[in-house]
N, C-alpha and C positions, 0 to 999 in steps of 0.2 A: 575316575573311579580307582581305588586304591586295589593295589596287586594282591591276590593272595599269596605271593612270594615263597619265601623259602618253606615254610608249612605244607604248603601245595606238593613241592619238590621232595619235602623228606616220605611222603606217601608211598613216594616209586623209586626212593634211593635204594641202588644195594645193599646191602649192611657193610661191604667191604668201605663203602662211601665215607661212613663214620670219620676215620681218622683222617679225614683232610678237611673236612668243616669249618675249622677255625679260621677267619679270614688272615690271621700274622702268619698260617703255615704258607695260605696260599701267596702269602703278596712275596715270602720270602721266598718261592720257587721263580718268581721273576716270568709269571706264565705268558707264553705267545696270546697275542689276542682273533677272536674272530667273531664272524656274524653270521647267523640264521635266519632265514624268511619263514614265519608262519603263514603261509596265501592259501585264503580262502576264494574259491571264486565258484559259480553259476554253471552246470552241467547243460548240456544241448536241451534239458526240461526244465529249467533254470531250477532245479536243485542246488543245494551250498555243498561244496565237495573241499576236501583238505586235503590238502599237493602234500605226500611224502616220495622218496625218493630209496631205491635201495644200490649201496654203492656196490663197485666191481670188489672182486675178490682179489688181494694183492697181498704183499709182505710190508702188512700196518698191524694195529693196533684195532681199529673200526673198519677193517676188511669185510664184506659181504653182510653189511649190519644196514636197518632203516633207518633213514638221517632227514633234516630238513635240507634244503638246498643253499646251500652256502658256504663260507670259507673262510679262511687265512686274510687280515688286512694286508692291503696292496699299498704304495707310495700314491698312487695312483686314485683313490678314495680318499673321500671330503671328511668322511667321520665313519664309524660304524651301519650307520643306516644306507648309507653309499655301497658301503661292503656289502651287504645282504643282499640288498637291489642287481649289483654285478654278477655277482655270484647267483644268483637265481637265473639272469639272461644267460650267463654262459653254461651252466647246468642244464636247465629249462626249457632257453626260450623264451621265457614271460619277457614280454616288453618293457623295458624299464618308467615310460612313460603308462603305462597303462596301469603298472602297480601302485595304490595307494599304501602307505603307511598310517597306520591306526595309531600303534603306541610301541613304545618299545616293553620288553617282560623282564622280568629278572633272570640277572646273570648265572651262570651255572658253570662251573669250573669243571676240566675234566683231566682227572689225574693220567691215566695210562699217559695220554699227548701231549700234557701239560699247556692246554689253553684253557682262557676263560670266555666264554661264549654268550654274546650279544645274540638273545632271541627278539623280535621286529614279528609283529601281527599285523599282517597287512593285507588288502583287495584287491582283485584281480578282475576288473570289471569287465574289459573287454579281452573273454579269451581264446587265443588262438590256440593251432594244436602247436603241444608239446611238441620241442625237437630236442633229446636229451645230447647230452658229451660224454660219447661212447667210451670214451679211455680214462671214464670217472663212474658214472652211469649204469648201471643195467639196468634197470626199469625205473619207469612212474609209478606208485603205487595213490590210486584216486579214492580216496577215504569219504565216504556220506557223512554228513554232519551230526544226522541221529544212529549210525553205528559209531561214531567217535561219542555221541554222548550219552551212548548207552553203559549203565556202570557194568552190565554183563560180561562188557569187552577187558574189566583187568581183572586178569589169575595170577596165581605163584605159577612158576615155572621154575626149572634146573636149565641154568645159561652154560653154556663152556666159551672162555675166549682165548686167547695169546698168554693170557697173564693167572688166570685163575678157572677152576674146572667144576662142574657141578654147584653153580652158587643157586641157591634158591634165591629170590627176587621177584618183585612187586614186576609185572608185565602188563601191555598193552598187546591185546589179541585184535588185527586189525586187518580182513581182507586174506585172513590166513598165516600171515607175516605176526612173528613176535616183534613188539617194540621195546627196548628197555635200555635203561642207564640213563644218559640225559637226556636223550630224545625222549622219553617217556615221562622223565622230573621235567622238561618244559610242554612238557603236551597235557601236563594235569594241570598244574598252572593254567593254561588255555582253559582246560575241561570247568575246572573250578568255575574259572571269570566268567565265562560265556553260561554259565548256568546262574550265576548272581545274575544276570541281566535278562535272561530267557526265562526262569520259572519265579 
């Protein structure tokens, strides 16, 4: 099934997003790579729940912001889809054997840290509990399937970050928790495809 790719993305881009679009700006920054796990899995009422994560507060760029679980490639990973899988065990917990890969989603580049970000939708069939990595980590945030596809869940909002103060921007209202920037351009992406196949 074909992506609804970057269409999807510009729904929930900032407008600050604009001027890095071009793929000749981005390939000319020479951006770090990494991978993100979209993981769906089954709540103790076999519910479909959606794993987000919200990082610790530090001196970054995406300090105390909701994230998918994942990271920075390693020497140590076979490809990108490698990357996600790790990075979710060591964030997580999910067993790498337990987690299926569905498909990979379109890449999303992200200027403040200058990577481009490999998102991975994948199943989480048999789940145990969460054990997160406290010195990255502060919580799981456990997402229901029909408030992730409910369209009620996106507003405008006034963000402030490290780099820029009061921007209005396309948000995902999710569990109380604002989602936005790329986390939110690859969560509609998701939102889109899984409503192509569900309604």
């Amino acid at each position: 099934m074909p992506l609804p790719g970057r269409a999807s993305h510009d729904k929930m881009a900032p407008p600050i997003r604009k001027q890095f679009i071009s793929k000749e700006k981005i390939k000319a920054k020479n951006p770090k790579r990494a991978a993100v796990m979209v993981l769906f899995y089954p709540d103790e009422n076999q519910k479909t729940k959606l794993l987000l994560i919200l990082r610790k507060t530090y001196k970054g760029v995406h300090s105390n912001q909701i994230a998918f679980p994942g990271g920075k490639v390693e020497a140590v990973d076979k490809n990108l889809n490698a990357t996600a899988v790790r990075e979710t065990y060591e964030e997580v917990g999910a067993k790498p054997e337990h987690i299926i890969t569905l498909k990979p989603l379109t890449e999303v580049y992200i200027p403040p840290s200058n990577f481009l970000v490999q998102p991975f939708i994948g199943l989480y069939y048999k789940k145990t509990s969460f054990v997160i990595q406290e010195d990255e980590v502060e919580t799981i945030v456990e997402v229901s399937l029909s408030d992730f596809l409910n369209d009620n869940s996106v507003e405008i909002e006034k963000v402030t970050t490290s780099y820029v103060e009061n921007m209005e921007t396309p948000v995902f209202k999710l569990n109380g928790y604002i989602v936005w920037g790329a986390t939110a351009m690859m969560l509609n992406e998701v939102k889109e495809l899984l409503k192509l196949v569900l309604y």
